[in-house]
C-alpha positions in Angstrom: -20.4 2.7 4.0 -18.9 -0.2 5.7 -20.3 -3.9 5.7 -20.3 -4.3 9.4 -21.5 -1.9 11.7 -19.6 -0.7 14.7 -21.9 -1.9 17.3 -22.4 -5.5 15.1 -18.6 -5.8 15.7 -18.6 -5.1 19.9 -21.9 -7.4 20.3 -20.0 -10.1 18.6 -16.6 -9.6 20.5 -18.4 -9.4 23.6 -20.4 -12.4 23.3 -16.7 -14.2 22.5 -15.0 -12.6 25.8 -17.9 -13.7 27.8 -17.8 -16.8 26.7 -21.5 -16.7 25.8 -20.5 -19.0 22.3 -17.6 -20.0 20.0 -15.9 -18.4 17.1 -17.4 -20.9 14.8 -20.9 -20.5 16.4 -20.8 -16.9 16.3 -20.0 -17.1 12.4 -22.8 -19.5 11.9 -25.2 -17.5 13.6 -24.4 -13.9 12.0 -23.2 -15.4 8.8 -19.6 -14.0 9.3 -16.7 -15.7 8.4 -14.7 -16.8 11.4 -11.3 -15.3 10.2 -12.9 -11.9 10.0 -14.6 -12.6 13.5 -11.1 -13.5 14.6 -9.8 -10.7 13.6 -11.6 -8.6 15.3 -11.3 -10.3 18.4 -7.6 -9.8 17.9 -7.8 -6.2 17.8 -10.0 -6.0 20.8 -7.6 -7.6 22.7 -4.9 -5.6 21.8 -6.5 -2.0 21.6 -9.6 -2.1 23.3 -13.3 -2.4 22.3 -13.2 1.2 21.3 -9.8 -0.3 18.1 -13.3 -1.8 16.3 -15.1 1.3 15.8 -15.7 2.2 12.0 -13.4 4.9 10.7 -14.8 7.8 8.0 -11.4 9.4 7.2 -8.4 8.6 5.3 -5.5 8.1 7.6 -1.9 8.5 6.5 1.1 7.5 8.0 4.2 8.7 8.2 7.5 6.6 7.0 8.1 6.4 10.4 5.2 4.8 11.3 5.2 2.5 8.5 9.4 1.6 9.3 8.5 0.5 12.8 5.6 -1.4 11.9 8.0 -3.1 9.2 10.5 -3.5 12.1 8.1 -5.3 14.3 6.3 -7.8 11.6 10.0 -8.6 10.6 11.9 -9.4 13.8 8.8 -10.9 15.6 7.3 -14.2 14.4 4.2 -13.3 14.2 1.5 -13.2 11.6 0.2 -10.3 9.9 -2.7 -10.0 11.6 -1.2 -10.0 15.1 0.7 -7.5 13.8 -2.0 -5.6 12.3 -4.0 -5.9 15.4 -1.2 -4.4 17.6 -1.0 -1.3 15.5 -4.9 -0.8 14.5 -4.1 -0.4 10.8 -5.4 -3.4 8.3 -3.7 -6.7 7.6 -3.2 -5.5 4.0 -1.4 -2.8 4.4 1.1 -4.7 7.0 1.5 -7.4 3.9 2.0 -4.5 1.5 4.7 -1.9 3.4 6.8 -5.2 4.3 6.6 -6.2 0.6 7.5 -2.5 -0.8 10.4 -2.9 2.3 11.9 -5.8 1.0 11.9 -4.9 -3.1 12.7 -1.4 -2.7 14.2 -0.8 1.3 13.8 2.2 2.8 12.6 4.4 -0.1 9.9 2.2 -0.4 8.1 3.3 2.9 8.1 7.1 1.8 5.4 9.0 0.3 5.1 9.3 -3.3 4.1 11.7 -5.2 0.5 10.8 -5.9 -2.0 12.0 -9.3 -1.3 11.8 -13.1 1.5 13.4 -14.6 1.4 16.3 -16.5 1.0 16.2 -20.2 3.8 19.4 -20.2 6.1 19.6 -18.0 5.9 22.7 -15.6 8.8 25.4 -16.4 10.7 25.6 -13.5 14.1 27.4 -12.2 14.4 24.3 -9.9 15.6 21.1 -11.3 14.2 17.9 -10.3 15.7 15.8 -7.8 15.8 12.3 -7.5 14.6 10.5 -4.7 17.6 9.8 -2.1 17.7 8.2 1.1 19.9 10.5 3.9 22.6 8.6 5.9 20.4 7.7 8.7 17.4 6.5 6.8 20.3 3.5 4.6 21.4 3.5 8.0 18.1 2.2 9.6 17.3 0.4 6.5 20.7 -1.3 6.8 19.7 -2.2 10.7 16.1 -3.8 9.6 17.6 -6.0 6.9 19.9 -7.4 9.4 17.5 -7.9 12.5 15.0 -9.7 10.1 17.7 -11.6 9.0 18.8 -12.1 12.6 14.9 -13.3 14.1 15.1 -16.2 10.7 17.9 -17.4 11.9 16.6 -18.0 15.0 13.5 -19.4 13.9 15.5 -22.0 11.5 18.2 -22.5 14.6 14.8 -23.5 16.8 13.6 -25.3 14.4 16.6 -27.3 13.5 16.7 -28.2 17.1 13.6 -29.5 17.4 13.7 -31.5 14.7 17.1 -33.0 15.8 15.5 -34.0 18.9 12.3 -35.7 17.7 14.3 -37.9 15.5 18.3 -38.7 16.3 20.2 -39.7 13.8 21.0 -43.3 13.5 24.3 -43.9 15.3 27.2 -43.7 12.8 29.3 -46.5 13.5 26.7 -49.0 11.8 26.2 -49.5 8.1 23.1 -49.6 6.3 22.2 -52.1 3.6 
């Protein structure tokens, strides 16, 4: 069972789109906390009313899914939630598929095997493989790194600017005591 009902979460986001009350006022009043109302605002901007329905069923996602959403979180400059909100999945799991991305790569985003391993080991004609990543996957791995690497850059290059023109260096000709 979910804490907050479906309908709870479209009353709330409507009042906010109407402009019927606040953020803050509308956590005060249902005793929500704003960030939570925010997110769900969020969502219902991106995806519709219908994104804040309350799903019953376990979704998986392939590594696909879970690269592109890497892709996007890295080479936008966006938060998580943003993010999260674009692609209807929770803010967690954003924060967690970017973090397996950048310790592990690639082979991070694929399924594991899930369950406890067995006490004695299965006799088999096959041997066990190892997990390895084809030529396109290091391929797009290799492409993500560097477009993540590309949009910081970018960031840093903007901010650098900015900085530089809110406060010029002191001409260079004169000496300081």
């Amino acid at each position: 069972m979910t804490k907050y009902s479906t309908e709870l979460k479209i009353e709330i986001v409507s009042k906010y789109l109407n402009h019927e009350d606040s953020i803050k006022g509308l956590a005060k009043q249902y005793n929500i906390h704003w960030t939570l109302i925010r997110r769900w605002i969020d969502k219902a901007k991106c995806q519709g009313l219908a994104a804040l329905s309350v799903k019953h069923t376990k979704t998986t996602y392939s590594s696909d899914f879970r690269l592109n959403v890497v892709r996007y979180y890295l080479t936008h400059s966006i938060g998580v939630s943003k993010v999260a909100a674009k692609f209807n999945i929770s803010d967690s799991q954003v924060y967690n598929w970017a973090k397996k991305f950048n310790e592990e790569g690639y082979a991070g985003l694929l399924p594991k095997q899930k369950g406890r391993p067995r006490k004695v080991p299965k006799k088999s004609k096959k041997t066990t493989k190892k997990l390895e990543l084809s030529e396109k996957q290091k391929y797009e791995e290799k492409i993500l790194k560097q477009e993540a690497e590309l949009e910081r850059l970018r960031v840093e290059n903007l901010v650098l600017k900015k900085v530089a023109a809110r406060y010029p260096r002191y001409p260079t000709n004169k000496k300081h005591n």
